[in-house]
N, CA, C and O atoms as CSV, one atom per row, in Angstrom:
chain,resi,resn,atom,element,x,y,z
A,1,UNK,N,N,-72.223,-46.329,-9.880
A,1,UNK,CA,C,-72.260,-45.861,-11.247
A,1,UNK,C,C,-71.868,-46.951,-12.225
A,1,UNK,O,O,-72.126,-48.131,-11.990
A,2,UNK,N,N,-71.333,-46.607,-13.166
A,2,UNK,CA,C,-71.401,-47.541,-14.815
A,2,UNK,C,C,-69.986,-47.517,-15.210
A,2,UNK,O,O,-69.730,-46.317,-15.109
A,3,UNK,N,N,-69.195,-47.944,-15.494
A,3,UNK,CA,C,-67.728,-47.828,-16.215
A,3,UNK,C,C,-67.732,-48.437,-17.364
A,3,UNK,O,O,-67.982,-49.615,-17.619
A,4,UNK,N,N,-67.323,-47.226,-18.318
A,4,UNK,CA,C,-67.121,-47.495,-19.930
A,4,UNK,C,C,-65.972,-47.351,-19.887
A,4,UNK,O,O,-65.242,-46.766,-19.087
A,5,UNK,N,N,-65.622,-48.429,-21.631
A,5,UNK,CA,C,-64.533,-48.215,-21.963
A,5,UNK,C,C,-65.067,-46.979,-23.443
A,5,UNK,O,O,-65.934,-46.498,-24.172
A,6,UNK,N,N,-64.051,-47.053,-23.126
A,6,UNK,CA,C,-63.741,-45.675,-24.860
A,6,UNK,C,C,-62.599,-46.656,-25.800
A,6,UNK,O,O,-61.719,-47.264,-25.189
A,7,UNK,N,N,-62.674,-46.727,-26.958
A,7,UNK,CA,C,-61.342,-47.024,-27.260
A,7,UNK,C,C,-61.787,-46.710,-29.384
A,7,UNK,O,O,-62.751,-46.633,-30.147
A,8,UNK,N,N,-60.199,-46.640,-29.381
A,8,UNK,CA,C,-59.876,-46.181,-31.067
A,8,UNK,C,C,-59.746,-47.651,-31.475
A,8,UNK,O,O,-59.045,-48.452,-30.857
A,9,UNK,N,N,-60.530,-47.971,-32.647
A,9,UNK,CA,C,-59.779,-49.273,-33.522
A,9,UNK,C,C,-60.255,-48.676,-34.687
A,9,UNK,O,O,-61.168,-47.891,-34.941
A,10,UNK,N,N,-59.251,-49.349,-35.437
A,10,UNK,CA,C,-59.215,-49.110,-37.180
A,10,UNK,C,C,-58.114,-49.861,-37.591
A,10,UNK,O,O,-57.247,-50.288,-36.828
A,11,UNK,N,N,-58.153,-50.039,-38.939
A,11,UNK,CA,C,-57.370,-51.154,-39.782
A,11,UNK,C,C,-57.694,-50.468,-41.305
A,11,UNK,O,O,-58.532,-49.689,-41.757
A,12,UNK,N,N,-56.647,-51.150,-41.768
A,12,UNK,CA,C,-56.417,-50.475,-42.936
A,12,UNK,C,C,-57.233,-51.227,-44.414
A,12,UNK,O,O,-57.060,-50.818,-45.562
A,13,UNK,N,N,-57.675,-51.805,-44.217
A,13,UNK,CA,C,-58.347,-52.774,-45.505
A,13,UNK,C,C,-59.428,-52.638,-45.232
A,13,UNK,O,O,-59.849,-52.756,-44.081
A,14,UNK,N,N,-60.317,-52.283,-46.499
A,14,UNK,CA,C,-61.471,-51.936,-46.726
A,14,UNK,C,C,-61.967,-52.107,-47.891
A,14,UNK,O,O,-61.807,-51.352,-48.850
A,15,UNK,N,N,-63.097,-53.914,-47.846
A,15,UNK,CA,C,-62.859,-54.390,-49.273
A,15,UNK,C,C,-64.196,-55.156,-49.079
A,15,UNK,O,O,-63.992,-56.129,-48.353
A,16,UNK,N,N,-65.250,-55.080,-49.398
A,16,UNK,CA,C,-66.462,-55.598,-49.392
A,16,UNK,C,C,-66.374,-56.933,-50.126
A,16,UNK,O,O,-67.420,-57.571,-50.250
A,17,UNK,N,N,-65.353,-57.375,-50.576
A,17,UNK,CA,C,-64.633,-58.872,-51.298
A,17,UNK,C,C,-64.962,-59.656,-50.172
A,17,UNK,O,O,-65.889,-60.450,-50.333
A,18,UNK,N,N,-64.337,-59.607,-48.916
A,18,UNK,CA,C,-64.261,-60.843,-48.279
A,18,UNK,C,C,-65.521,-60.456,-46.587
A,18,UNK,O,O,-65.114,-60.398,-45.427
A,19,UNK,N,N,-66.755,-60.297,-46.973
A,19,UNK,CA,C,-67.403,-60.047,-46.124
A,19,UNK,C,C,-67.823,-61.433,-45.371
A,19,UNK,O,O,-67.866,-62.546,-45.894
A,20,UNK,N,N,-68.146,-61.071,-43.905
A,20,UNK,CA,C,-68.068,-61.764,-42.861
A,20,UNK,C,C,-66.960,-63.259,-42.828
A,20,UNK,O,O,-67.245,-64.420,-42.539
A,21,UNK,N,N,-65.733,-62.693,-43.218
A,21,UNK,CA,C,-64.650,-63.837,-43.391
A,21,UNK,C,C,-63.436,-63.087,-41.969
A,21,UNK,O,O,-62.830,-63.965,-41.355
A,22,UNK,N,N,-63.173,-61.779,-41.572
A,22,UNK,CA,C,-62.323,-61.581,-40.724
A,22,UNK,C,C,-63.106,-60.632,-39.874
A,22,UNK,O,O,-63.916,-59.831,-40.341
A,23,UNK,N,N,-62.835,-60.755,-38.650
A,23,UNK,CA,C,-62.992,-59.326,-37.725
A,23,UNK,C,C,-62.373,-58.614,-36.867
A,23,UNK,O,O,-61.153,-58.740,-36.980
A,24,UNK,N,N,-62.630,-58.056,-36.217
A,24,UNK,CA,C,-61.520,-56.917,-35.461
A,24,UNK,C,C,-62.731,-57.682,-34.013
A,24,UNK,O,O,-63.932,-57.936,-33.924
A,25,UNK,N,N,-61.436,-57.802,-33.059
A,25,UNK,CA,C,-62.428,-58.196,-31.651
A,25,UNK,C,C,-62.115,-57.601,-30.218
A,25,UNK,O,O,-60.894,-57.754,-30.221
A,26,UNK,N,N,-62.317,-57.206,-29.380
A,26,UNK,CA,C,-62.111,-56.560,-28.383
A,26,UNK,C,C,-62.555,-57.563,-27.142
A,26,UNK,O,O,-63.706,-57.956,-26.952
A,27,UNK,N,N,-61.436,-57.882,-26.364
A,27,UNK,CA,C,-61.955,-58.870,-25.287
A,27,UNK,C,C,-61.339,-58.094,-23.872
A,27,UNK,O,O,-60.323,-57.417,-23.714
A,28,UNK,N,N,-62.191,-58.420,-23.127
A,28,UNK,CA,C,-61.912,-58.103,-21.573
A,28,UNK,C,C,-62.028,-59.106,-20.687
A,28,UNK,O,O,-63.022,-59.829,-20.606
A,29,UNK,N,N,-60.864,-59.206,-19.878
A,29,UNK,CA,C,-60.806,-60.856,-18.639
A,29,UNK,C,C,-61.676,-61.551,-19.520
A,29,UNK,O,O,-62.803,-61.911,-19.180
A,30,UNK,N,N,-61.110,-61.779,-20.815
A,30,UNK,CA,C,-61.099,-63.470,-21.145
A,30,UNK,C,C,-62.987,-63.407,-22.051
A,30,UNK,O,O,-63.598,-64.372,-22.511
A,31,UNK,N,N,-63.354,-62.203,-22.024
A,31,UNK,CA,C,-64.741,-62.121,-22.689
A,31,UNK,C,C,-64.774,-61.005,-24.027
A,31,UNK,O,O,-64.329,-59.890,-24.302
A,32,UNK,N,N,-65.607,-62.089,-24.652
A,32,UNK,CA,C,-65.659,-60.988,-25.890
A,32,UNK,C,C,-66.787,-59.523,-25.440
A,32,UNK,O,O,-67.841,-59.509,-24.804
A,33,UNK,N,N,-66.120,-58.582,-25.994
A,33,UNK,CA,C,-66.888,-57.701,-25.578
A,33,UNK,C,C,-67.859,-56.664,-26.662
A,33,UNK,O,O,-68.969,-56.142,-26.565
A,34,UNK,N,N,-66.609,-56.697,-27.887
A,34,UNK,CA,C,-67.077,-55.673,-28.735
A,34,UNK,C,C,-66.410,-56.379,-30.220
A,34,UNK,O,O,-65.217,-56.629,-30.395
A,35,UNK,N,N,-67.406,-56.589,-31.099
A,35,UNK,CA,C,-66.766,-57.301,-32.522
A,35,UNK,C,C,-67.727,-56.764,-33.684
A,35,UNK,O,O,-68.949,-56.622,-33.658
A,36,UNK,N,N,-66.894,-56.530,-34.618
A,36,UNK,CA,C,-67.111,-56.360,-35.923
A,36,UNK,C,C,-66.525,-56.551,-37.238
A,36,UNK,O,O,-65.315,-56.325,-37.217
A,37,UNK,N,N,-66.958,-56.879,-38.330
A,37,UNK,CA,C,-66.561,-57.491,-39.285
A,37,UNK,C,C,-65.937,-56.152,-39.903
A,37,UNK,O,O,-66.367,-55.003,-40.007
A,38,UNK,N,N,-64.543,-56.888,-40.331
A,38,UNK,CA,C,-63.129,-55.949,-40.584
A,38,UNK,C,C,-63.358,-55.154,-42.643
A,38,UNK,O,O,-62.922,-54.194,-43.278
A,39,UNK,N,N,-64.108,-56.106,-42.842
A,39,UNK,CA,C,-64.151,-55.461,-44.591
A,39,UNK,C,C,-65.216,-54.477,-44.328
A,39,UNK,O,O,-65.922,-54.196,-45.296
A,40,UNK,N,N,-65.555,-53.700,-42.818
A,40,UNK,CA,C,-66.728,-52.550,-43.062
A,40,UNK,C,C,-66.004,-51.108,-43.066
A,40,UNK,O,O,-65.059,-51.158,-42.279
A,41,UNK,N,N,-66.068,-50.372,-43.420
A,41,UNK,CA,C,-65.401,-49.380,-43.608
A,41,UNK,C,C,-65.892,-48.309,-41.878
A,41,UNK,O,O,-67.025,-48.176,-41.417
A,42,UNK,N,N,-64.889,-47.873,-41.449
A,42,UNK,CA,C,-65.011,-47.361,-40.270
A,42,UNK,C,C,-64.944,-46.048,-40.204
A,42,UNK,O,O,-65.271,-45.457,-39.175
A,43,UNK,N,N,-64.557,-45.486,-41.177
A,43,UNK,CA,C,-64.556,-44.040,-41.312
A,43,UNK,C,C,-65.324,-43.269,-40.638
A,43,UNK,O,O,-66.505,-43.531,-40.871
A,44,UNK,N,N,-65.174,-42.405,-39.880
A,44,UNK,CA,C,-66.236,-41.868,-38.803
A,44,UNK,C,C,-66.966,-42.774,-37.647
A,44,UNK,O,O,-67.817,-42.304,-36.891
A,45,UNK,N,N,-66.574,-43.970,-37.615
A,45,UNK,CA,C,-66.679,-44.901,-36.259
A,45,UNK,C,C,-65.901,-45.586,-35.565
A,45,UNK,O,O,-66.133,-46.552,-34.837
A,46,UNK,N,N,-64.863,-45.004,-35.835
A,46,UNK,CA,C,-63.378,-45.297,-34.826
A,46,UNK,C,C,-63.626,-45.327,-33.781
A,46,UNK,O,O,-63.587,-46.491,-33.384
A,47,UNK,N,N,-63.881,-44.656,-33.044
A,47,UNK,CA,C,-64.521,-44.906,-31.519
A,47,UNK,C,C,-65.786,-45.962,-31.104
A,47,UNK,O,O,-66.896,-46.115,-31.614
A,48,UNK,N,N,-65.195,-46.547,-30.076
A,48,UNK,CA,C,-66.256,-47.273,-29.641
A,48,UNK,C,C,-66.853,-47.079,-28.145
A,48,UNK,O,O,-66.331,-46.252,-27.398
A,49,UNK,N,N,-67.545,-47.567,-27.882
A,49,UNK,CA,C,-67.730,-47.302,-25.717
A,49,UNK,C,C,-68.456,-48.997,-25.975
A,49,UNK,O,O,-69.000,-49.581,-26.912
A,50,UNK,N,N,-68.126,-49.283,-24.715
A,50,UNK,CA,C,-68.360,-50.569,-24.099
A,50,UNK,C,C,-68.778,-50.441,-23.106
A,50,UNK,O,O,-67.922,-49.943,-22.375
A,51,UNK,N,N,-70.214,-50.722,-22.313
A,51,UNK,CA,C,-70.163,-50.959,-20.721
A,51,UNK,C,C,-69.850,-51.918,-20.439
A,51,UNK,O,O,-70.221,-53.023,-20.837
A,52,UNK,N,N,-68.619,-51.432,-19.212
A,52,UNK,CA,C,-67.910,-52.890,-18.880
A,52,UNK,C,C,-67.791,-53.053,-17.280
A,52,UNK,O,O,-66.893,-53.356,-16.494
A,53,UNK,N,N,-69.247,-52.674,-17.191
A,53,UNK,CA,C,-69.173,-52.441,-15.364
A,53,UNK,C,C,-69.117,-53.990,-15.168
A,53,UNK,O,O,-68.046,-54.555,-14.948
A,54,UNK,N,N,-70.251,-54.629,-15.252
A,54,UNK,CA,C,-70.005,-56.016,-14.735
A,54,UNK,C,C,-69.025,-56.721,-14.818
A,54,UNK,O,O,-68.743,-57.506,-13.912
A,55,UNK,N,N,-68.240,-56.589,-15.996
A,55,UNK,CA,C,-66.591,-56.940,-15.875
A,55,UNK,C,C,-65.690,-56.464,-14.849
A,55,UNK,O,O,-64.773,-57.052,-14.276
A,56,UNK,N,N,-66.127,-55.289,-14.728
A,56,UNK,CA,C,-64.616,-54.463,-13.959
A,56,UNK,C,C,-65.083,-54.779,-12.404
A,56,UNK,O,O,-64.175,-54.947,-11.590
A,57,UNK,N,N,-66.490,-54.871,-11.935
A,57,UNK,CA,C,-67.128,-55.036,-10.424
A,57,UNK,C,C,-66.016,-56.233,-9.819
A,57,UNK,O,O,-65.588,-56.023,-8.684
A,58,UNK,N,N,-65.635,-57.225,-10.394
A,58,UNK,CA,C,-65.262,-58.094,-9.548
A,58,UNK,C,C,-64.017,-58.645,-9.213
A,58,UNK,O,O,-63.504,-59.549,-8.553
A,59,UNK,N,N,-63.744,-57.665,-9.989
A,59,UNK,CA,C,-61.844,-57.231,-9.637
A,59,UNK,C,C,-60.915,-56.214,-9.954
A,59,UNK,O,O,-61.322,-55.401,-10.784
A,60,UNK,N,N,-59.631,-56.025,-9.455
A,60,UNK,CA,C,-59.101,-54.640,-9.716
A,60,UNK,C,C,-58.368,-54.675,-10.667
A,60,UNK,O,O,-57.467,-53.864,-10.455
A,61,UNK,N,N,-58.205,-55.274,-11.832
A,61,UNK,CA,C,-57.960,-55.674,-12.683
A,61,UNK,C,C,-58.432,-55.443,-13.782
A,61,UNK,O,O,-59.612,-55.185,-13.547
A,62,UNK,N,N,-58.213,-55.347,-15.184
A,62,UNK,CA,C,-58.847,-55.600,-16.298
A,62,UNK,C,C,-57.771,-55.798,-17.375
A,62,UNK,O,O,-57.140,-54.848,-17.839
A,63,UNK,N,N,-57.618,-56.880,-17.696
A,63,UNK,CA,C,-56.939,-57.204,-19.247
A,63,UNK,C,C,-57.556,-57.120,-20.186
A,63,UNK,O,O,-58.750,-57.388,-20.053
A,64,UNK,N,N,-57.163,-56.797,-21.288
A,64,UNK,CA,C,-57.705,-56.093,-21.950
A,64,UNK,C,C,-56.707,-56.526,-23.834
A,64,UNK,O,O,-55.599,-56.238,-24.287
A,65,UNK,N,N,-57.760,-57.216,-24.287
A,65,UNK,CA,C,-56.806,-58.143,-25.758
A,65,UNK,C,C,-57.475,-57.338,-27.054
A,65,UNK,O,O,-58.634,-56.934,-26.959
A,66,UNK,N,N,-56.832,-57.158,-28.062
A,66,UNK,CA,C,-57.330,-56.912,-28.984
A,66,UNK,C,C,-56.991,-57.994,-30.528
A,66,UNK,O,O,-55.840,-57.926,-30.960
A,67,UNK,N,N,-57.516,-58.485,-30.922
A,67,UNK,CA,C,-57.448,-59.604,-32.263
A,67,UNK,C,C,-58.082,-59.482,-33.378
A,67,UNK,O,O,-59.198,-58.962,-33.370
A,68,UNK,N,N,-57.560,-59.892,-34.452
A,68,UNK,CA,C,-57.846,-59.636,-35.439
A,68,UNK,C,C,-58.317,-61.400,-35.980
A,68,UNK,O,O,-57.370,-62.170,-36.139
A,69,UNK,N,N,-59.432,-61.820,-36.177
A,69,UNK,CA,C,-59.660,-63.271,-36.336
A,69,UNK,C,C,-60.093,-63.808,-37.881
A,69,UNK,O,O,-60.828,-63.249,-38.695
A,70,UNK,N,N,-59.616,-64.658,-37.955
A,70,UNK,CA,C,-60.332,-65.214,-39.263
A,70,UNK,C,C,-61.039,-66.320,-38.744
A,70,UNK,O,O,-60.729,-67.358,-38.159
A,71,UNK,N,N,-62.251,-65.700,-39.196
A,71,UNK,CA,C,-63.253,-67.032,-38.822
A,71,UNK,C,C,-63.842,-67.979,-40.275
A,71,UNK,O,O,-64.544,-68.984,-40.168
A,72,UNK,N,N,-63.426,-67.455,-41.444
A,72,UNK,CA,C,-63.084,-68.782,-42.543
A,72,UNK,C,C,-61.568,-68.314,-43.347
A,72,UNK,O,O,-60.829,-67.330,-43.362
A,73,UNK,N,N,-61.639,-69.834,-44.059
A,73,UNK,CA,C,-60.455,-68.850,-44.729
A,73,UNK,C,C,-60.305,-68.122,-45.877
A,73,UNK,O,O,-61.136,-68.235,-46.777
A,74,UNK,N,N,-59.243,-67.297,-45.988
A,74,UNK,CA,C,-59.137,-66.371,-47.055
A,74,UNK,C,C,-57.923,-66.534,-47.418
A,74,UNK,O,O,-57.128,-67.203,-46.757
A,75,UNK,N,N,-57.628,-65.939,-48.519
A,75,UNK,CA,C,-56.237,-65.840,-49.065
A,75,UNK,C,C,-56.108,-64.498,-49.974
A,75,UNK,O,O,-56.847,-63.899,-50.754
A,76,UNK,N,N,-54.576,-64.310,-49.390
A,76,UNK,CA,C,-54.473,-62.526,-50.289
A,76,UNK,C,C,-55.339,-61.708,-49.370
A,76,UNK,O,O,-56.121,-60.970,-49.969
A,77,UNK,N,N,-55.379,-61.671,-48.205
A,77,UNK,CA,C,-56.292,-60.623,-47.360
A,77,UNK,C,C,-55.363,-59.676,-46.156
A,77,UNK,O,O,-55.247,-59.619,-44.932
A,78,UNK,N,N,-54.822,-59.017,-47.361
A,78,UNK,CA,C,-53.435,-58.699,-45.244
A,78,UNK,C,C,-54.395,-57.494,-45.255
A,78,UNK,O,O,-55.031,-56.856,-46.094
A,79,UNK,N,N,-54.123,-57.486,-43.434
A,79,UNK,CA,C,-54.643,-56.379,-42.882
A,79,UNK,C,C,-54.040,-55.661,-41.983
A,79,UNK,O,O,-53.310,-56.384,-41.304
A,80,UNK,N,N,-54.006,-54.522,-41.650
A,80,UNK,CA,C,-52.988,-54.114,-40.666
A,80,UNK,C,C,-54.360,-53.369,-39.829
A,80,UNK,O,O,-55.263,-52.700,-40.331
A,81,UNK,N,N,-54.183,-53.690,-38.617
A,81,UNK,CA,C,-55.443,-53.370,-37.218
A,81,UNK,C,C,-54.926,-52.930,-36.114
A,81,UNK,O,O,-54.080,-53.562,-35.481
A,82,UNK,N,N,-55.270,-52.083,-35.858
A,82,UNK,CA,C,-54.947,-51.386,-34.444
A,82,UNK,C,C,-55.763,-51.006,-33.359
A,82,UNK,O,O,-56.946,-51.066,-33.695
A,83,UNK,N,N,-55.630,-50.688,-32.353
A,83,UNK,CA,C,-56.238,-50.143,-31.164
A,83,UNK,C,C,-54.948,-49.253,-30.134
A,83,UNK,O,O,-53.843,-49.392,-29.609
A,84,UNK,N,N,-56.173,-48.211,-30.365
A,84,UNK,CA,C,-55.260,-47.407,-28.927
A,84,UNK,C,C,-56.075,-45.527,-29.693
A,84,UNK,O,O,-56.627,-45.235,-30.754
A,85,UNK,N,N,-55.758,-44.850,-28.621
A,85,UNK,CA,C,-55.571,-44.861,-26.750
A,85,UNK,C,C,-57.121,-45.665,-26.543
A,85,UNK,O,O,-57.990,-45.819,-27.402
A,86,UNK,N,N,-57.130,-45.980,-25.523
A,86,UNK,CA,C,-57.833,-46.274,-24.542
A,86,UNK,C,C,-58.041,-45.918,-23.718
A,86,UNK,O,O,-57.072,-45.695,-22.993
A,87,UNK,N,N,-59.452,-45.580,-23.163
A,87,UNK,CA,C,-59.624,-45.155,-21.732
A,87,UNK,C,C,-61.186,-45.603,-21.128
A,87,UNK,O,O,-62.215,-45.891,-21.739
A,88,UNK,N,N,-60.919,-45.537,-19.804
A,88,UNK,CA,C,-61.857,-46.009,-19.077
A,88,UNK,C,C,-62.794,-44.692,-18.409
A,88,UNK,O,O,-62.180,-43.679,-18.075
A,89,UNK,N,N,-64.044,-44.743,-18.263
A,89,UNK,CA,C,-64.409,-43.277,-17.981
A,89,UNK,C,C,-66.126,-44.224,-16.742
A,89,UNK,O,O,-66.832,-45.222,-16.890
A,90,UNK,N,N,-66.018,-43.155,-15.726
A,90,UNK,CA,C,-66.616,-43.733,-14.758
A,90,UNK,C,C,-67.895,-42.930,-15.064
A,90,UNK,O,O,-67.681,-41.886,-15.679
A,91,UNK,N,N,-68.856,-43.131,-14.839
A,91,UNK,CA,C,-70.436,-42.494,-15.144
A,91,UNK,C,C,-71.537,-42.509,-14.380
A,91,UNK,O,O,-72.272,-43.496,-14.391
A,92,UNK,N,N,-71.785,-41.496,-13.669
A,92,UNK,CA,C,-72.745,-42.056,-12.802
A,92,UNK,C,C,-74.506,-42.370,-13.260
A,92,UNK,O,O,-75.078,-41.885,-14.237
A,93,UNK,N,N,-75.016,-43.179,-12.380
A,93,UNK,CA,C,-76.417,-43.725,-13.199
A,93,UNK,C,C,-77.317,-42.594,-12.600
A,93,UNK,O,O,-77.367,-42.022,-11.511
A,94,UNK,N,N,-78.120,-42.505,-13.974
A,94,UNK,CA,C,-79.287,-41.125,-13.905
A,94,UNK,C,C,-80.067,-41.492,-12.651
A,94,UNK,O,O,-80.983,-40.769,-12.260
């Protein structure tokens, strides 16, 4: 079968000012998995799913990072970002 992740992220700033300058990123063993730019408003897309079978196949393990990045700079931009609960949900293929 397929193993997804499920997970909640949201952050509190929501400002079409500083578009594609920060994002919210979701990494697993060391890979980006799931990213989006943080000035989009999430309201009703808090949840995400990830297939993360090929990640999880090759060990019993999964670390699991969440970051908030600036990829230029800004100034005057605080953000407060979170993630959680999390869960992993097993699926079998049609």
């Amino acid at each position: 079968g397929r193993l997804l992740l499920d997970a909640f992220i949201n952050d509190t700033k929501y400002d079409t000012t500083y578009t594609r300058y920060r994002y919210l990123q979701l990494w697993a063993n060391d890979q980006l998995i799931w990213e989006e730019d943080a000035s989009a408003a999430r309201s009703g897309q808090e949840w995400i799913t990830v297939d993360i079978t090929a990640l999880a196949a090759p060990t019993a393990t999964l670390a699991l990072r969440f970051r908030l990045e600036d990829k230029r700079a800004v100034g005057c931009y605080g953000t407060a970002a979170f993630l959680g609960p999390v869960r992993l949900r097993a699926v079998a293929r049609p």
